[in-house]
VMD Tcl script that draws the C-alpha trace (Angstrom):
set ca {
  {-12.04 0.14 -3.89}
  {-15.73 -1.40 -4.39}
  {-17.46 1.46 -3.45}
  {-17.46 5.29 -2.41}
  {-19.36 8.18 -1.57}
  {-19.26 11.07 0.55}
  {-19.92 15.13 0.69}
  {-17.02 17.61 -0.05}
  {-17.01 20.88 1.08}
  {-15.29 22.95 -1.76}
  {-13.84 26.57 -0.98}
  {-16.14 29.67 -1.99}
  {-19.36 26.94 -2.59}
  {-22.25 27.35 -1.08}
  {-23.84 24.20 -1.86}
  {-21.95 20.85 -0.74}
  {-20.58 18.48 -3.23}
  {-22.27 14.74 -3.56}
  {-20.29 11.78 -4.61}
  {-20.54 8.09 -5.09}
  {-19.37 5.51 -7.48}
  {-18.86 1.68 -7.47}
  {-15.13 0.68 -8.91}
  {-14.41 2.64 -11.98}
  {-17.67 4.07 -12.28}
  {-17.97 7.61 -10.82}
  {-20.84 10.57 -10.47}
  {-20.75 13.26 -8.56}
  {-23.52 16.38 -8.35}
  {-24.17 19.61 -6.54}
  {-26.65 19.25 -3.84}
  {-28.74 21.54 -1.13}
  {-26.70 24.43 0.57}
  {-24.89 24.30 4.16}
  {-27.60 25.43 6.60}
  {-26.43 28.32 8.39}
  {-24.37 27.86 11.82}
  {-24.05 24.24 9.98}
  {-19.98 23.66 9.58}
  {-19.27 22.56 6.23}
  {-17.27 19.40 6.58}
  {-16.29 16.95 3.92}
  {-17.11 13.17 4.69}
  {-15.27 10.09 2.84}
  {-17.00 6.47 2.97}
  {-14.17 4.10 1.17}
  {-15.54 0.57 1.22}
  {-12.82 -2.24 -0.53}
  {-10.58 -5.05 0.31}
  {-6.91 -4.88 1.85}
  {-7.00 -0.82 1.45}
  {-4.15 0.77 3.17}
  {-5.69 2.41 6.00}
  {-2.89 4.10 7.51}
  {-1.78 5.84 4.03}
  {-5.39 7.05 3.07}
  {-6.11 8.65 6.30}
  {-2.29 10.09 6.31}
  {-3.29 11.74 2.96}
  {-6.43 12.91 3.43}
  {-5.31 15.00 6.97}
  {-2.41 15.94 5.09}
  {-5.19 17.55 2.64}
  {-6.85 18.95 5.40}
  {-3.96 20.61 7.02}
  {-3.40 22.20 3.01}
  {-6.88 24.19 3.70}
  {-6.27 25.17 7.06}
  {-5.81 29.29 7.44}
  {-2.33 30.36 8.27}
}
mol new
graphics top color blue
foreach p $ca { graphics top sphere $p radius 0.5 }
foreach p [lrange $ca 0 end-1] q [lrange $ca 1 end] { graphics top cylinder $p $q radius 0.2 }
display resetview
């Protein structure tokens, strides 16, 4: 990967999650709160060369479907 950033949504935080980094290099900080009526969603920008599409997105909705209420 060359570069990546995105919000997470974590369970029982108010405020959403801020990432970025370029290669190995990595930061990550709280930021404002979800508005209310605002769904909090967690957003993924992967930006590289020859990444396996099919695999990342089959991981990350498999890490979705892990949060999902029974």
């Amino acid at each position: 990967m060359l570069r990546y950033k995105g919000t997470l949504a974590i369970d029982g935080e108010l405020r959403r999650l801020i990432f970025q980094g370029v290669h190995r290099l990595a930061g990550f900080d709280f930021g404002s709160a979800w508005q209310p009526g605002e769904q909090p969603r967690s957003r993924v920008v992967l930006i590289g060369r020859r990444l396996p599409a099919d695999q990342l997105q089959a991981g990350f909705s498999k890490g979705a479907a892990l949060r999902q209420p029974a």
